[in-house]
Residue frames as a rotation matrix with the C-alpha (Angstrom) as fourth column:
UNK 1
-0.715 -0.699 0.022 83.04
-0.644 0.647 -0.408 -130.36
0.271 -0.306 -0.913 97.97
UNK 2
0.361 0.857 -0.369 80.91
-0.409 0.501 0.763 -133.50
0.838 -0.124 0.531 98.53
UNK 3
-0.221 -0.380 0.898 81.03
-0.971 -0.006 -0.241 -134.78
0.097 -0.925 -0.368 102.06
UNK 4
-0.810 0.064 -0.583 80.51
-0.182 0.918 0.354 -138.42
0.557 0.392 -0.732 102.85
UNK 5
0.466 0.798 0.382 77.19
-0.748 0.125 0.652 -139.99
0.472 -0.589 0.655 104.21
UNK 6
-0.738 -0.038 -0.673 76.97
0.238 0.919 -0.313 -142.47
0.631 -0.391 -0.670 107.09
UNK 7
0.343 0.888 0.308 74.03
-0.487 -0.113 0.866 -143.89
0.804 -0.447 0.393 108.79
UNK 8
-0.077 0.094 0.993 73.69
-0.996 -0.039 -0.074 -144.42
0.032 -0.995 0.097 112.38
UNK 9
-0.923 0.172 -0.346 73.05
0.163 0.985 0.056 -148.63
0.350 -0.005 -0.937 113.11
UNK 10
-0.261 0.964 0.043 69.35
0.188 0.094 -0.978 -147.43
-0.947 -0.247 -0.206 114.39
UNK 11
0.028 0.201 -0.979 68.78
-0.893 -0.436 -0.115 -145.86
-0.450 0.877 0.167 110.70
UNK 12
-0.543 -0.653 -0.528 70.04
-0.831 0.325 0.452 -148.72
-0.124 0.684 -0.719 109.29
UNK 13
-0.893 0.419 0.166 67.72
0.271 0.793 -0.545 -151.14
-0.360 -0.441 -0.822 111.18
UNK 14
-0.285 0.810 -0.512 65.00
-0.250 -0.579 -0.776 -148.84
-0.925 -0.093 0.368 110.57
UNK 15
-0.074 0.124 -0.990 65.29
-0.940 -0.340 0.028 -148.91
-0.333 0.932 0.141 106.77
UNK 16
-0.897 -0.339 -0.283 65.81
-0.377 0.922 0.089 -152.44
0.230 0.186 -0.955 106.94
UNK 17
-0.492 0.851 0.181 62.36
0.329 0.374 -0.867 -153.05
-0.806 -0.367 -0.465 109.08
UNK 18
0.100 0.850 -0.517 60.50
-0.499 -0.406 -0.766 -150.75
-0.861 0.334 0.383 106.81
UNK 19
-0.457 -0.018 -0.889 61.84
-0.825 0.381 0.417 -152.32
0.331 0.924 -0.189 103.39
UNK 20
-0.977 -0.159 -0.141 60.68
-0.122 0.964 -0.236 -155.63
0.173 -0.213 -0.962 105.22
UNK 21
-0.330 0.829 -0.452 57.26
0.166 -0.420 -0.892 -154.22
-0.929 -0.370 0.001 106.36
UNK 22
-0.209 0.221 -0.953 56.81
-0.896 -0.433 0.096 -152.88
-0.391 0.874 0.288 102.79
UNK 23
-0.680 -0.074 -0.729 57.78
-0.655 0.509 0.559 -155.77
0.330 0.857 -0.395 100.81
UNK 24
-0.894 0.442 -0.078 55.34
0.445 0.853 -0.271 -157.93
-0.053 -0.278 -0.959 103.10
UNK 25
-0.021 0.999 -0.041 52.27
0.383 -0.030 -0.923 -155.96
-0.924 -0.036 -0.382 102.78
UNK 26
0.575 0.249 -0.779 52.95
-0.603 -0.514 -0.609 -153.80
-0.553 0.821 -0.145 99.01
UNK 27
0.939 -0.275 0.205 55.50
0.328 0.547 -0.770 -155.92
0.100 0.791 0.604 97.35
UNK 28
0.107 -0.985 -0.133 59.37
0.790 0.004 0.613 -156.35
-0.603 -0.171 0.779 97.32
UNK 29
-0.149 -0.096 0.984 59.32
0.763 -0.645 0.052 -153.37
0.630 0.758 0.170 93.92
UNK 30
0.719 0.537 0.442 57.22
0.127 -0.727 0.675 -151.06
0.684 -0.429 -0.590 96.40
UNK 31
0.752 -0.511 -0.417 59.59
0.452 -0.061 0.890 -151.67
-0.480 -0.858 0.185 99.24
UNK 32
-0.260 -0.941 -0.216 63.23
0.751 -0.337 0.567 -150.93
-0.607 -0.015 0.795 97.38
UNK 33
-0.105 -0.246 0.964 61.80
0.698 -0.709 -0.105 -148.28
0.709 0.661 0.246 95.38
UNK 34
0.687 0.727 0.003 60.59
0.300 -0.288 0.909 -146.79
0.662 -0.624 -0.416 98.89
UNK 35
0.821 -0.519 -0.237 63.65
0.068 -0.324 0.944 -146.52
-0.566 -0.791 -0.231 100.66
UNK 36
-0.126 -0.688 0.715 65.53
0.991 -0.061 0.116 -145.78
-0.036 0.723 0.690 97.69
UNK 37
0.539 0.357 0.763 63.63
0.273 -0.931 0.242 -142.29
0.797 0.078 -0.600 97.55
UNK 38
0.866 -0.358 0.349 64.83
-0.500 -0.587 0.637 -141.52
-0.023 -0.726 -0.687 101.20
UNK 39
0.380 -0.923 -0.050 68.46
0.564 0.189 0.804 -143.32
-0.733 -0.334 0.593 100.58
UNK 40
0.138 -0.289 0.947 68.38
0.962 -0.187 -0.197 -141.05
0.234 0.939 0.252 97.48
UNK 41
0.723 0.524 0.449 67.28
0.196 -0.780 0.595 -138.05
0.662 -0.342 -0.667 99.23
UNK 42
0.893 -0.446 -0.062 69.74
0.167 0.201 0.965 -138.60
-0.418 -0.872 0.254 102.18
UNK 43
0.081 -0.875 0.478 72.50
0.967 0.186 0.176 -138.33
-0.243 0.448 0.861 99.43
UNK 44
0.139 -0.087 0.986 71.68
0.645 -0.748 -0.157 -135.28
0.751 0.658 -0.047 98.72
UNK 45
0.953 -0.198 -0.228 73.23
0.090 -0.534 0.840 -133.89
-0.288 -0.822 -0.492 101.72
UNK 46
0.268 -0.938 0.222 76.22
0.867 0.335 0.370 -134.83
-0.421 0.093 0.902 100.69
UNK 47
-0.329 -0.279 0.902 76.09
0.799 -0.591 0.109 -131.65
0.503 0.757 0.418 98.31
UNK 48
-0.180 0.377 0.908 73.53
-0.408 -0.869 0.280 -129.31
0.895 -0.320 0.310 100.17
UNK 49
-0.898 -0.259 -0.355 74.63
0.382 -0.062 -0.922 -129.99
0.217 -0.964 0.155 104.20
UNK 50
-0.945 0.309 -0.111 71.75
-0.097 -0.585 -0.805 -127.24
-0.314 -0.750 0.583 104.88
UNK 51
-0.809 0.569 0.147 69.28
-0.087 -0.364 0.927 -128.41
0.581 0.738 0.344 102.83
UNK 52
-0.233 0.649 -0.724 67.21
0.813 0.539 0.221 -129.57
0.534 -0.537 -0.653 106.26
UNK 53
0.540 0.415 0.732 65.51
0.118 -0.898 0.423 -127.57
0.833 -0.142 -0.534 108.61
UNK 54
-0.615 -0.786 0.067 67.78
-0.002 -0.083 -0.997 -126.43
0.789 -0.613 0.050 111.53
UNK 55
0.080 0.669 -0.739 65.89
0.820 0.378 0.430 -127.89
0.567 -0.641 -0.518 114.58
UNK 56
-0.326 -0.538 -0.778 67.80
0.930 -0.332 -0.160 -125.20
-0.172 -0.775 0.608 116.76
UNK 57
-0.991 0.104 0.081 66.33
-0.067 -0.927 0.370 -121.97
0.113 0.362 0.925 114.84
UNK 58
-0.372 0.854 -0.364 63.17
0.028 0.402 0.915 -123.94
0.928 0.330 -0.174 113.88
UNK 59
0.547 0.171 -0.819 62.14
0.679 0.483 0.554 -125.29
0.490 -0.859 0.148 117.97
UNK 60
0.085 -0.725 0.684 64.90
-0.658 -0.556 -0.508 -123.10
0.748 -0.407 -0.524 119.85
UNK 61
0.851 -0.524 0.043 66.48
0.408 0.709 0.575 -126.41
-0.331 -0.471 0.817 121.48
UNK 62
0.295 -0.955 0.028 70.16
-0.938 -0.284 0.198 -126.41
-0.181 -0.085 -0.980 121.66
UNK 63
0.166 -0.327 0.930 71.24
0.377 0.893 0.247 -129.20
-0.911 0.309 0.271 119.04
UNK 64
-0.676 -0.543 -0.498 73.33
-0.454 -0.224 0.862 -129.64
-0.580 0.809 -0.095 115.69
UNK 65
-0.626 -0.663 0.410 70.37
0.057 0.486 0.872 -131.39
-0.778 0.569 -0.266 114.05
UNK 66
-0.408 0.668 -0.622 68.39
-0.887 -0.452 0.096 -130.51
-0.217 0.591 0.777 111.10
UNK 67
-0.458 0.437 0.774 65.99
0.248 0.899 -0.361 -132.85
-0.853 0.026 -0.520 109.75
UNK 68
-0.530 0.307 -0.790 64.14
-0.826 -0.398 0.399 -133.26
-0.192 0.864 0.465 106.16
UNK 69
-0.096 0.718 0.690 61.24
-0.492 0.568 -0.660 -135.16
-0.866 -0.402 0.299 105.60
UNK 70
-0.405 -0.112 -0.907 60.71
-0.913 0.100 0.395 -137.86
0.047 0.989 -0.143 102.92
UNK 71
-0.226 0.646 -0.729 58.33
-0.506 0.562 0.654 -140.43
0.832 0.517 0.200 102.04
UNK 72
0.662 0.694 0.282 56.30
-0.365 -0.029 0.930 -139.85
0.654 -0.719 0.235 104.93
UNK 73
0.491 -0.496 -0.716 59.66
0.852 0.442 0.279 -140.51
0.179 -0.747 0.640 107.25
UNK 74
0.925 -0.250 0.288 61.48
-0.260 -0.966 -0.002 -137.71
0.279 -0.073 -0.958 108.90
UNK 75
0.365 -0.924 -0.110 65.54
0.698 0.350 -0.625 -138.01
0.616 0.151 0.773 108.72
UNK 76
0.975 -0.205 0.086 67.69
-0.218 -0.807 0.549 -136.22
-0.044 -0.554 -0.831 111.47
UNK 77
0.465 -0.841 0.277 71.20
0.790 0.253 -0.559 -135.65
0.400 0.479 0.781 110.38
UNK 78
0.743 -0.452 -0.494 74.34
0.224 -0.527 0.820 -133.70
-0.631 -0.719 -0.290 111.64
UNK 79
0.739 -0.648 -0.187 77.40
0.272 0.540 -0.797 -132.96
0.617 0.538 0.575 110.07
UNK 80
0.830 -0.548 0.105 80.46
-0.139 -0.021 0.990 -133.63
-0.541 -0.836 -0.094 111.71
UNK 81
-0.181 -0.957 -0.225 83.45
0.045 -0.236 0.971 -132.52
-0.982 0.166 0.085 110.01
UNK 82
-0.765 -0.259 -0.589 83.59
-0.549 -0.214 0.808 -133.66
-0.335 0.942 0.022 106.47
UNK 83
-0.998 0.008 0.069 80.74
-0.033 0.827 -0.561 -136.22
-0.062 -0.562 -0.825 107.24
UNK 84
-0.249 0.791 0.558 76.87
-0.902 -0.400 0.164 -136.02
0.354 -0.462 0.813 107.34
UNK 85
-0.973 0.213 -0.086 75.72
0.224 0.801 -0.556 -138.41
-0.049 -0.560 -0.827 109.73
UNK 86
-0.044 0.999 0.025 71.90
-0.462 -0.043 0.886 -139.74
0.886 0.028 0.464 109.23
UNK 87
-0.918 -0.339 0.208 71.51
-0.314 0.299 -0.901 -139.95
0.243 -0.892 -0.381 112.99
UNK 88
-0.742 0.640 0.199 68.12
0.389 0.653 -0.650 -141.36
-0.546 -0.405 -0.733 113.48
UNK 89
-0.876 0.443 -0.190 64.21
-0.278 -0.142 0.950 -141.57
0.393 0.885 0.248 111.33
UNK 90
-0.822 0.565 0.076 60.96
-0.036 0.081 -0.996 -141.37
-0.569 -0.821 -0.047 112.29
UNK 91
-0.185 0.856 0.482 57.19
0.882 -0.071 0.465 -142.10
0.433 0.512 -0.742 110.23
UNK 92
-0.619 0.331 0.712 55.56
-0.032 -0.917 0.398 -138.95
0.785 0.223 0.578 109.96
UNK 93
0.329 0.866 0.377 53.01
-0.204 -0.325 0.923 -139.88
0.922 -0.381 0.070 112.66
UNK 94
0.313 -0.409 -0.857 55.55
0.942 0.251 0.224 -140.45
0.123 -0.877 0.464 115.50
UNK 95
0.999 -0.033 0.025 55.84
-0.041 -0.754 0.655 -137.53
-0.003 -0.656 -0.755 118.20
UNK 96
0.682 -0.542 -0.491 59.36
0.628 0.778 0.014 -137.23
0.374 -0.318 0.871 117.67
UNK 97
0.362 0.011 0.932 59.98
-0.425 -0.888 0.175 -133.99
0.830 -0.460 -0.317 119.45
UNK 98
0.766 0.164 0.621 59.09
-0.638 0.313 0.704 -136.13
-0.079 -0.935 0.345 122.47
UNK 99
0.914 -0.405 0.000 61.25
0.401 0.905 -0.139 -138.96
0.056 0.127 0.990 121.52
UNK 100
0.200 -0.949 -0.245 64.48
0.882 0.283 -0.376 -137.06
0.426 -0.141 0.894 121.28
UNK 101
-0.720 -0.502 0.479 64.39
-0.104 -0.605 -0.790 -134.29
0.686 -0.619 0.383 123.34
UNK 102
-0.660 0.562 -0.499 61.36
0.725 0.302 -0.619 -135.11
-0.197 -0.770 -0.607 125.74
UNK 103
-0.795 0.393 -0.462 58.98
-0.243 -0.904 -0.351 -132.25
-0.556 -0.167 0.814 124.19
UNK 104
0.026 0.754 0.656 55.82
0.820 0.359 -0.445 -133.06
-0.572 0.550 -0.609 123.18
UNK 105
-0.935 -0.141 -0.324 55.34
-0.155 -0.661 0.734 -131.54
-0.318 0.737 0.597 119.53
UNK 106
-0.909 0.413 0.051 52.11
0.155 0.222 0.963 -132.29
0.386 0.883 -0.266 119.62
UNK 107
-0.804 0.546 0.236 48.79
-0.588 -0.790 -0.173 -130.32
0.092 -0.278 0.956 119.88
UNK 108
-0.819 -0.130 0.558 45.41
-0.174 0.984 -0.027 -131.81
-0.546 -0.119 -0.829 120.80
UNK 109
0.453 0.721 -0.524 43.97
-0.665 -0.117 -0.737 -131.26
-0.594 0.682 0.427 117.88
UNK 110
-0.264 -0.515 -0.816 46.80
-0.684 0.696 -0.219 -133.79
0.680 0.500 -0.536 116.08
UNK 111
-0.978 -0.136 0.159 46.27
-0.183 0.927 -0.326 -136.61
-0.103 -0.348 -0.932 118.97
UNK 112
-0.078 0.784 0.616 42.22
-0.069 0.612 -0.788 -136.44
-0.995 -0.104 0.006 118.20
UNK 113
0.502 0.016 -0.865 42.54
-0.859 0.126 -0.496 -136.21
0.101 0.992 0.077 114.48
UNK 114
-0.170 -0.642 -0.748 45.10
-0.789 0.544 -0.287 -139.11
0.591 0.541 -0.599 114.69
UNK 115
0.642 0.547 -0.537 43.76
-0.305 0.825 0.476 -141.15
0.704 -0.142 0.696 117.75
UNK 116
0.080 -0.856 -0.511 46.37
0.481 0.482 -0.733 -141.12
0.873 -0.187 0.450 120.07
């Protein structure tokens, strides 16, 4: 059974900033082929629900959402009924452990390798 997608209105912005961010520093081609990969990618939930990692097994928080990483952005989705909801996206070098549950996921060997 395929389930339907819907993004969040922060996702949506997001994908919107980055295609905008792209197309102003790589080109408008670079940008929609760029968030085509992760709106392509994002479809494929629709078929394989589990194909993310289950934060809850993965972290042992107490949450419904899994997450799967693509062109250097990390997607966190849920599903809710027949639904998968892309509930929010982070670049690969955002702490986002900290961001949505307040846990830093980072060691400080990643904040001097990365400068932060």
């Amino acid at each position: 059974m395929k389930l339907k997608l819907a993004y969040s209105q922060i996702v949506r912005r997001k994908l919107q900033s980055l295609k905008l961010y792209l197309s102003q520093h790589y080109g408008e081609e670079f940008a929609r082929k760029s968030v085509k990969k992760i709106t392509d990618r994002a479809r494929d939930l629709q078929n394989s629900p589990d194909l993310g990692v289950d934060l809850s097994a993965k972290y042992g928080i107490d949450t419904d959402y899994r997450v799967i990483f693509v062109n250097h952005n990390h997607l966190f989705y849920y599903r809710d009924g027949d639904t998968v909801i892309i509930a929010e996206m982070f670049g690969e070098k955002e702490d986002f452990m900290l961001r949505l549950f307040g846990v830093s996921g980072r060691t400080q060997e990643s904040i001097d390798y990365w400068g932060e």
